[in-house]
Every structure is written in C-alpha cells, then in structure tokens.
GUBAMI-664066 format. One record per atom (N, C-alpha, C): residue number from 1; atom name; x, y, z. Coordinates in nm, 4 decimals, padded with zeros to 6 digits. Layout:
<rs>
+------+------+----------+----------+----------+
| resi | name |        u |        v |        w |
+------+------+----------+----------+----------+
|  NUM |   CA |        X |        Y |        Z |
...
+------+------+----------+----------+----------+
</rs>
This chain:
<rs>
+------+------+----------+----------+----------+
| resi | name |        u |        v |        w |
+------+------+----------+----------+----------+
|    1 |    N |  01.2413 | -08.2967 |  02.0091 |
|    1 |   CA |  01.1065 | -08.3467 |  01.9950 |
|    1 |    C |  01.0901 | -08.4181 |  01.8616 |
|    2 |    N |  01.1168 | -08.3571 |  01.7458 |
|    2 |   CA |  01.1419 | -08.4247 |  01.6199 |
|    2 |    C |  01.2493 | -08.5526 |  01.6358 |
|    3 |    N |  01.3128 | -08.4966 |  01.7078 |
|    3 |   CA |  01.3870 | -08.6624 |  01.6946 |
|    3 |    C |  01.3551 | -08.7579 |  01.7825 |
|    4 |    N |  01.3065 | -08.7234 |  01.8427 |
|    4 |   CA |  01.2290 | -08.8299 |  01.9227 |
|    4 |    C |  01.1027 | -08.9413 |  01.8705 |
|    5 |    N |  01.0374 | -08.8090 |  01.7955 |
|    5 |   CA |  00.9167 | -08.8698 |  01.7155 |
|    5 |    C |  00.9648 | -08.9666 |  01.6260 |
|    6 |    N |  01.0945 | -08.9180 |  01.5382 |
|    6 |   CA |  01.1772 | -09.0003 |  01.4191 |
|    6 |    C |  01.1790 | -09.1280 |  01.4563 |
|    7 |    N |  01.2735 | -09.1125 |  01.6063 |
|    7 |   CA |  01.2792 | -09.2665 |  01.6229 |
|    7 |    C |  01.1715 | -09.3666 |  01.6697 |
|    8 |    N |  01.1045 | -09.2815 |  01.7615 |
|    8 |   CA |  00.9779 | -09.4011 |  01.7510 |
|    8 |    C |  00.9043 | -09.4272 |  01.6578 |
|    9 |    N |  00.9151 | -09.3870 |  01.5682 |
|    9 |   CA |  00.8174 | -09.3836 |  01.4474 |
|    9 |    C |  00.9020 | -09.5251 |  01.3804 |
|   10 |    N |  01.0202 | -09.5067 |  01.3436 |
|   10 |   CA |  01.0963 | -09.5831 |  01.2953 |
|   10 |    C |  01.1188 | -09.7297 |  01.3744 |
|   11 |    N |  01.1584 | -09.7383 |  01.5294 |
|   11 |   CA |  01.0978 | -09.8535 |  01.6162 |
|   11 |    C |  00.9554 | -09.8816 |  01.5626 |
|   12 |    N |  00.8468 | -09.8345 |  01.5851 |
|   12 |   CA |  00.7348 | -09.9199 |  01.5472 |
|   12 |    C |  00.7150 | -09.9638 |  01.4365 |
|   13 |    N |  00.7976 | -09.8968 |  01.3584 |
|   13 |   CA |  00.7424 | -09.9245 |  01.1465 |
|   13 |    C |  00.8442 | -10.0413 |  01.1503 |
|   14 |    N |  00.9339 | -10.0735 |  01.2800 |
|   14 |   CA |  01.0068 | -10.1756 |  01.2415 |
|   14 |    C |  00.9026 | -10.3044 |  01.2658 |
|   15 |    N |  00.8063 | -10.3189 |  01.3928 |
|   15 |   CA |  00.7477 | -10.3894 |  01.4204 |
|   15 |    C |  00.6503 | -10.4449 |  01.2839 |
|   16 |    N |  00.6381 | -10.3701 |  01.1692 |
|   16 |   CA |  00.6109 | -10.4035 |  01.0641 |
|   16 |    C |  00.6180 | -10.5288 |  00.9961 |
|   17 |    N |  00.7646 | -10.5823 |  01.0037 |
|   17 |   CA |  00.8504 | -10.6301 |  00.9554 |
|   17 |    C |  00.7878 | -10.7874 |  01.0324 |
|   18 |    N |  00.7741 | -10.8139 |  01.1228 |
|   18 |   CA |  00.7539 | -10.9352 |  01.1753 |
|   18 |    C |  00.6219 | -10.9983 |  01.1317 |
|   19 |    N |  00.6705 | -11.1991 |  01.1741 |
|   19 |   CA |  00.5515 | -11.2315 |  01.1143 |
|   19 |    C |  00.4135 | -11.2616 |  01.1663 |
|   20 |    N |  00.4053 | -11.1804 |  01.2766 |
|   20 |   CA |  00.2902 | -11.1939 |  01.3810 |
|   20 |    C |  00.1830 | -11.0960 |  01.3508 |
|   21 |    N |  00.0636 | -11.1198 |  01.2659 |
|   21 |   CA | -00.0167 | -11.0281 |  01.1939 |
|   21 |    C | -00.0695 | -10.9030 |  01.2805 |
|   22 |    N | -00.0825 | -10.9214 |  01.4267 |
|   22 |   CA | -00.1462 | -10.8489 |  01.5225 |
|   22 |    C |  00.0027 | -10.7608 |  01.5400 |
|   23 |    N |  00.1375 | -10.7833 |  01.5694 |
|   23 |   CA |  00.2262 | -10.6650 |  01.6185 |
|   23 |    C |  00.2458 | -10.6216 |  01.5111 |
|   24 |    N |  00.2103 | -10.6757 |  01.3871 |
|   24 |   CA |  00.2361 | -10.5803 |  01.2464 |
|   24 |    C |  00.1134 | -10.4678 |  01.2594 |
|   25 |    N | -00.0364 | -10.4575 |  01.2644 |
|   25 |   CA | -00.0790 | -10.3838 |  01.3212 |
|   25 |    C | -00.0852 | -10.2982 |  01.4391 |
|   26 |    N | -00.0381 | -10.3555 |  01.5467 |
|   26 |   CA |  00.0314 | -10.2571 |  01.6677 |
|   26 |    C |  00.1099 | -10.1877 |  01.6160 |
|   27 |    N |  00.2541 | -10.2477 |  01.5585 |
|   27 |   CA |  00.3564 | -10.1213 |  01.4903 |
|   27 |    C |  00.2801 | -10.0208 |  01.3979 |
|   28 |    N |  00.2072 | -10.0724 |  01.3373 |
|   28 |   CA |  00.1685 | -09.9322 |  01.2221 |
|   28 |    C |  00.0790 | -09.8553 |  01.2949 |
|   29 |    N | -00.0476 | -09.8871 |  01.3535 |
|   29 |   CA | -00.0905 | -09.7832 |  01.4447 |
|   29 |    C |  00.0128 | -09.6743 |  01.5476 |
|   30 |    N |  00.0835 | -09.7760 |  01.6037 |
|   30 |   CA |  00.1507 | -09.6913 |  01.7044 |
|   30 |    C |  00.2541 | -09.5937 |  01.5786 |
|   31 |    N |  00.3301 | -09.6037 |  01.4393 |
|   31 |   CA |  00.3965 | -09.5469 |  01.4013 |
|   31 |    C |  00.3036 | -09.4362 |  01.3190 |
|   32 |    N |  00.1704 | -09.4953 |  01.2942 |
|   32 |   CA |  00.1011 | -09.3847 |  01.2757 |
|   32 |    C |  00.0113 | -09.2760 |  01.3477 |
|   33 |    N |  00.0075 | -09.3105 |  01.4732 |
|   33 |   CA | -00.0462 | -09.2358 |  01.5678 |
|   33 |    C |  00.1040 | -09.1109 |  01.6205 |
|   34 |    N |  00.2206 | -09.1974 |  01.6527 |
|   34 |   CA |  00.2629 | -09.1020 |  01.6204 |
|   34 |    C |  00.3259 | -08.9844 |  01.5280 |
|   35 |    N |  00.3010 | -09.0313 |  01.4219 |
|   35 |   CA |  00.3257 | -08.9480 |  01.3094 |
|   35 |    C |  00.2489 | -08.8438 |  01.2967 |
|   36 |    N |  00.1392 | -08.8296 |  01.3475 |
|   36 |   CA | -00.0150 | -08.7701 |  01.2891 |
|   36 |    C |  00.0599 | -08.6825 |  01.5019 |
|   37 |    N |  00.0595 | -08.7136 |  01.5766 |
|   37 |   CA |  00.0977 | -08.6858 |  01.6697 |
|   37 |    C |  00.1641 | -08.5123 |  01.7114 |
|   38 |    N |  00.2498 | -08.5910 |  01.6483 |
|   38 |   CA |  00.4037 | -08.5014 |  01.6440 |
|   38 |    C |  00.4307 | -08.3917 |  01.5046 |
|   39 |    N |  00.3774 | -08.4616 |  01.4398 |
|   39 |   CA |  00.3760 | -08.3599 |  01.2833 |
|   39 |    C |  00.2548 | -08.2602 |  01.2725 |
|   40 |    N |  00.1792 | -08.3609 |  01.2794 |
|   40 |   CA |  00.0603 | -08.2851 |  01.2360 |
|   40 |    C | -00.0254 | -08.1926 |  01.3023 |
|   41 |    N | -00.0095 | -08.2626 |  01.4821 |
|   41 |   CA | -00.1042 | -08.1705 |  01.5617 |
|   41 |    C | -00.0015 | -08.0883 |  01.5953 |
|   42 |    N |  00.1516 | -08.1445 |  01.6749 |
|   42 |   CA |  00.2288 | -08.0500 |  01.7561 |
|   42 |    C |  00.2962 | -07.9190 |  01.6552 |
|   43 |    N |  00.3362 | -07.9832 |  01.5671 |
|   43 |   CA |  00.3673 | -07.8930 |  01.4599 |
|   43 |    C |  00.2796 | -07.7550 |  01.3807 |
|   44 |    N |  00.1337 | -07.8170 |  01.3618 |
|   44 |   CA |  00.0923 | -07.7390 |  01.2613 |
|   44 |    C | -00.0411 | -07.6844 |  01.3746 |
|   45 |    N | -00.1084 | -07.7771 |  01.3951 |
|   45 |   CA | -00.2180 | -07.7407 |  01.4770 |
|   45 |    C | -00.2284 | -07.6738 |  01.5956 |
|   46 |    N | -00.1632 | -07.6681 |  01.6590 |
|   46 |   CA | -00.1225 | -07.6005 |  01.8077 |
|   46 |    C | -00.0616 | -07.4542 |  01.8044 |
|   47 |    N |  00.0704 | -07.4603 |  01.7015 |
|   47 |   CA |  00.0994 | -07.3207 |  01.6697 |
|   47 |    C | -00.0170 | -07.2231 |  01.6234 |
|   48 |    N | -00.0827 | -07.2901 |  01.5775 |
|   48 |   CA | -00.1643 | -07.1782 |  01.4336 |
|   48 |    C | -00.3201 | -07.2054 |  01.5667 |
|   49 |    N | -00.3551 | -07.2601 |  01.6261 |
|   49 |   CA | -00.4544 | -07.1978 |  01.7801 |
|   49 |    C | -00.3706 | -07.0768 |  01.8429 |
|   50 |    N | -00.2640 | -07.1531 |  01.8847 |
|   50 |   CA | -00.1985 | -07.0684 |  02.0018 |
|   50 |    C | -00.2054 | -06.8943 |  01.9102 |
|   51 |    N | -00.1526 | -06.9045 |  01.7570 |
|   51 |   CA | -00.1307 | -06.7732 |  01.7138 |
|   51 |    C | -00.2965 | -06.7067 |  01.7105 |
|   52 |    N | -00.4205 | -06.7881 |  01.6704 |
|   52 |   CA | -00.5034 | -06.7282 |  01.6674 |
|   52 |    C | -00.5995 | -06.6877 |  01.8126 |
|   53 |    N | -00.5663 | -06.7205 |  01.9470 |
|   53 |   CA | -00.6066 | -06.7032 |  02.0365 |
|   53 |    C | -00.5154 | -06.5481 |  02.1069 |
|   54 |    N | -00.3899 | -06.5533 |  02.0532 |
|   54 |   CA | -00.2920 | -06.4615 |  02.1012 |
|   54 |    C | -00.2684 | -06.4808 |  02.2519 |
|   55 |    N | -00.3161 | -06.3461 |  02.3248 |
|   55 |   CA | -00.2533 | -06.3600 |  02.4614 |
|   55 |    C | -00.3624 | -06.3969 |  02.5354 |
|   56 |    N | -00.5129 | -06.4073 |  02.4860 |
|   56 |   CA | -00.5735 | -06.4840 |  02.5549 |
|   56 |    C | -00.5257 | -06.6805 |  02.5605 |
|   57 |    N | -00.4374 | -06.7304 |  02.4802 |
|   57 |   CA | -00.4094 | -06.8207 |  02.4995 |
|   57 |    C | -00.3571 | -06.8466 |  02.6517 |
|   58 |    N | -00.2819 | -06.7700 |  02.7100 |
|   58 |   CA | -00.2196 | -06.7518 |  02.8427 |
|   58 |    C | -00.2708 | -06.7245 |  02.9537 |
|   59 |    N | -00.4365 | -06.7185 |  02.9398 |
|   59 |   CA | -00.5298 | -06.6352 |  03.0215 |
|   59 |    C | -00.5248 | -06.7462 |  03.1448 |
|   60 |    N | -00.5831 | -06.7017 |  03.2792 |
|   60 |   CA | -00.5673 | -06.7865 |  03.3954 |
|   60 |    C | -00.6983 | -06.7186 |  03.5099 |
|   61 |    N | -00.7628 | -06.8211 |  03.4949 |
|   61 |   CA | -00.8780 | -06.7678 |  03.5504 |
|   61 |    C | -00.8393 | -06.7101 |  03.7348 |
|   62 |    N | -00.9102 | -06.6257 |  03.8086 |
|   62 |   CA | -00.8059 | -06.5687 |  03.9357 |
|   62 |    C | -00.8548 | -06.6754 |  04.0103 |
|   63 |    N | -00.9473 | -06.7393 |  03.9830 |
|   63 |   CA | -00.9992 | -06.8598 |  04.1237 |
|   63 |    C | -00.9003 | -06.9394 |  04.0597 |
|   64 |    N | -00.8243 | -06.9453 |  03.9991 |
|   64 |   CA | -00.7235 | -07.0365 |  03.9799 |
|   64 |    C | -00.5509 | -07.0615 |  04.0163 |
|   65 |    N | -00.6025 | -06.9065 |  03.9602 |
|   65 |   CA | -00.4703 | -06.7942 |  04.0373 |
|   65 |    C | -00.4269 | -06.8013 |  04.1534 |
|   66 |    N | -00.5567 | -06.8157 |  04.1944 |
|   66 |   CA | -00.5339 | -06.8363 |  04.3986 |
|   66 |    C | -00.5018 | -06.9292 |  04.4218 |
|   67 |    N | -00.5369 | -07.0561 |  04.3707 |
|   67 |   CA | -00.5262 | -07.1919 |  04.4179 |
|   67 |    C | -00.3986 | -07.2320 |  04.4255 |
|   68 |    N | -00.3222 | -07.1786 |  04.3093 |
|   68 |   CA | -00.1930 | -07.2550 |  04.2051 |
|   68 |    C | -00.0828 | -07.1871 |  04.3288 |
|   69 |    N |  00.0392 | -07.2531 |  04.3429 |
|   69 |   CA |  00.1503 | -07.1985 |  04.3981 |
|   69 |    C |  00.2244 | -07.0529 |  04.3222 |
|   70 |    N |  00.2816 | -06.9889 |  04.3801 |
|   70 |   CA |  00.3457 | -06.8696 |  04.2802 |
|   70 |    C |  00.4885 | -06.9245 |  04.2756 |
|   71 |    N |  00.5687 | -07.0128 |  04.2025 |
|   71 |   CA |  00.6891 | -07.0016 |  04.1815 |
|   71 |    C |  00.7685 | -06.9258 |  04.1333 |
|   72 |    N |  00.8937 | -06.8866 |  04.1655 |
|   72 |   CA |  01.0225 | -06.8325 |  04.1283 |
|   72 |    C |  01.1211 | -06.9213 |  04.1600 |
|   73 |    N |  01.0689 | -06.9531 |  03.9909 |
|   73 |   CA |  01.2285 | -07.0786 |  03.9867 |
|   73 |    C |  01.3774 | -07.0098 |  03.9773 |
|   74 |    N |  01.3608 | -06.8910 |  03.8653 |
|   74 |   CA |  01.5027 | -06.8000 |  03.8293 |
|   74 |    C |  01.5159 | -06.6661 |  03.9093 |
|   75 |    N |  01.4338 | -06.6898 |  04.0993 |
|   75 |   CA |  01.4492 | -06.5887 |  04.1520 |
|   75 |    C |  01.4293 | -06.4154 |  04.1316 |
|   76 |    N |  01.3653 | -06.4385 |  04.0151 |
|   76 |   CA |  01.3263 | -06.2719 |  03.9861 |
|   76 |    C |  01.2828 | -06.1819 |  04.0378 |
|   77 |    N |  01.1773 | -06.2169 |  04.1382 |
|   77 |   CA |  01.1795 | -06.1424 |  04.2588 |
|   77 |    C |  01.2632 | -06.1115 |  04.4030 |
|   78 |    N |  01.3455 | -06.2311 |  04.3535 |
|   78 |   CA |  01.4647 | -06.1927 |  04.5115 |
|   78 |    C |  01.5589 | -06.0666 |  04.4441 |
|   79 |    N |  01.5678 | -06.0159 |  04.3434 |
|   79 |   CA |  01.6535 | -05.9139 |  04.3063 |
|   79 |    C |  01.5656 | -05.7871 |  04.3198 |
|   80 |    N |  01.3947 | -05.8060 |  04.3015 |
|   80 |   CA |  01.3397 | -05.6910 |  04.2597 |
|   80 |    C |  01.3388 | -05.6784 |  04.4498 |
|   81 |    N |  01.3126 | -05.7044 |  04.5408 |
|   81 |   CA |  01.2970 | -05.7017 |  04.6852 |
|   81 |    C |  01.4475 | -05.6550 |  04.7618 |
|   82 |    N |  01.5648 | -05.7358 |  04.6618 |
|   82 |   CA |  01.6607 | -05.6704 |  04.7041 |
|   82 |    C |  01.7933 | -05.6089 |  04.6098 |
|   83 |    N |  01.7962 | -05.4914 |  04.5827 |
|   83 |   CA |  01.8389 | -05.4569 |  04.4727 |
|   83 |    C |  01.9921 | -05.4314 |  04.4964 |
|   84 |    N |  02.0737 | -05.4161 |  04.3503 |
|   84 |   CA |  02.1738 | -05.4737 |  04.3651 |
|   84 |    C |  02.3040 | -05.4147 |  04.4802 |
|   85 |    N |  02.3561 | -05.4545 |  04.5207 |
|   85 |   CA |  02.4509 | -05.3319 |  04.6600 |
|   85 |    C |  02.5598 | -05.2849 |  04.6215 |
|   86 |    N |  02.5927 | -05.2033 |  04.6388 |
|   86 |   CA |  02.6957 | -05.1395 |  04.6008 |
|   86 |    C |  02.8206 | -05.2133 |  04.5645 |
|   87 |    N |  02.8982 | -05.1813 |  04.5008 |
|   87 |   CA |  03.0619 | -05.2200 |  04.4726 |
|   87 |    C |  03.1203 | -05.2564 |  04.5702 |
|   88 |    N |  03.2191 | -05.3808 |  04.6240 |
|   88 |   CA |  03.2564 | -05.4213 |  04.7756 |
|   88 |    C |  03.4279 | -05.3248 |  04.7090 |
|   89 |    N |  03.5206 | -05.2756 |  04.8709 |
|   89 |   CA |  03.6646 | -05.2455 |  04.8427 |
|   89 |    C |  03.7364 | -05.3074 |  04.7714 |
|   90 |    N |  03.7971 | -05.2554 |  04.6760 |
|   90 |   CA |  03.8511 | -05.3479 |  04.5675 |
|   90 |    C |  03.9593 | -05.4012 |  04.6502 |
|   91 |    N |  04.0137 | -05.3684 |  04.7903 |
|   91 |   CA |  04.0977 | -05.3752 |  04.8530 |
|   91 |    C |  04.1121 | -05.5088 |  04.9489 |
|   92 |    N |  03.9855 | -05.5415 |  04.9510 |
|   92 |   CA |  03.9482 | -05.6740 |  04.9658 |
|   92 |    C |  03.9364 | -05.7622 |  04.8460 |
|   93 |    N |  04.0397 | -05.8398 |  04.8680 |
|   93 |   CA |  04.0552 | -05.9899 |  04.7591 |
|   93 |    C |  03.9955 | -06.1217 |  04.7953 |
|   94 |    N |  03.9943 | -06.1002 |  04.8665 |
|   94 |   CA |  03.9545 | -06.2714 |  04.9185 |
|   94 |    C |  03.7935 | -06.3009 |  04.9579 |
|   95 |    N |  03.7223 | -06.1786 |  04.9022 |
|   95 |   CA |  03.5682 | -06.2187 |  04.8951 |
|   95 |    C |  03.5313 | -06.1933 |  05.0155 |
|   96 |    N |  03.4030 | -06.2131 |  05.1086 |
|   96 |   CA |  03.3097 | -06.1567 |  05.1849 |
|   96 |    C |  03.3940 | -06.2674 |  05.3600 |
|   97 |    N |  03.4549 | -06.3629 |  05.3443 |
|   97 |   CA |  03.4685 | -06.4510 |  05.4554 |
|   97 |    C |  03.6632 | -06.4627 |  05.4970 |
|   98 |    N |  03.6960 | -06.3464 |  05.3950 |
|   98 |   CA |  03.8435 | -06.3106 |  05.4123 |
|   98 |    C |  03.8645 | -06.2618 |  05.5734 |
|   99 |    N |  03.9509 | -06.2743 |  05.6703 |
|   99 |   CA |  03.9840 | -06.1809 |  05.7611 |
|   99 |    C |  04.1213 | -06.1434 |  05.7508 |
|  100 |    N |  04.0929 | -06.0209 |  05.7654 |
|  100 |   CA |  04.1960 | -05.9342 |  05.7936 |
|  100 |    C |  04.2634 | -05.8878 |  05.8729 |
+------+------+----------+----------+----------+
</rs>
C-alpha cells in the first residue's frame, strides 16, 4: 500500500515538470491528494477510530445480517460439521482410490 502510494505520488509530482500550466496543477493535486490520502488518513486516522471504537467498530446491524450472504471462504465450518476421521491402515499406500 505504501508503495503504491510512493509511486503514484512520484508519477504525478512528475507531471509537475511539464510546460502545460493546467497538468502542472493536475499533477500536484493528484500527488497531493494522494499524499494526504494514504499517509495521513489511511495511516494515522483510521487506525486511531478503529482503536477508539474497539469491537464496536465490527458491529453489524442483524437486518443486515440477514440480508448479507454467510461465506466460508477457508471452509471452517466444513471441519466443525465434519470432524476429523480417524487414521486410514498404514497398510494402505496408495491413498483412498488404490485397489487391492
């Protein structure tokens, strides 16, 4: 994220440089919008809400709750529904599609 900001910041401060009075103002807005962006709000301002709201930051209203899909992207509930099975015969090598 920081380096991302770096370089656009640095692309637009290049637009500086040219002699077209209007993209010399486009570059500095845009290199100062994102500067003030990325430093100032994502960095300083957002952490220090998020810390002073705590875990109400995370709050989710239930009429919302309902609406929203329930994903399981990392499957965490397919393990809690089916828990883990026993040890297979060590006597079997060739995995579950071996015949013997």
């Amino acid at each position: 994220m920081t380096a991302a900001a770096l370089i656009m910041i640095s692309v637009f401060a290049g637009f500086i440089m040219d002699d077209n009075d209007f993209v010399k103002m486009i570059g500095f807005g845009l290199a100062a919008a994102v500067l003030f962006d990325a430093f100032l709000v994502r960095m300083m301002i957002v952490p220090a809400v998020l810390a002073l709201l705590g875990r109400s930051a995370w709050w989710l209203p239930k009429w919302l709750d309902r609406i929203l899909p329930n994903m399981d992207v990392e499957g965490e509930k397919l393990s809690r529904l089916h828990p883990a099975e026993p040890a297979t015969d060590p006597s079997r090598r060739h995995g579950a599609y071996a015949t013997d």
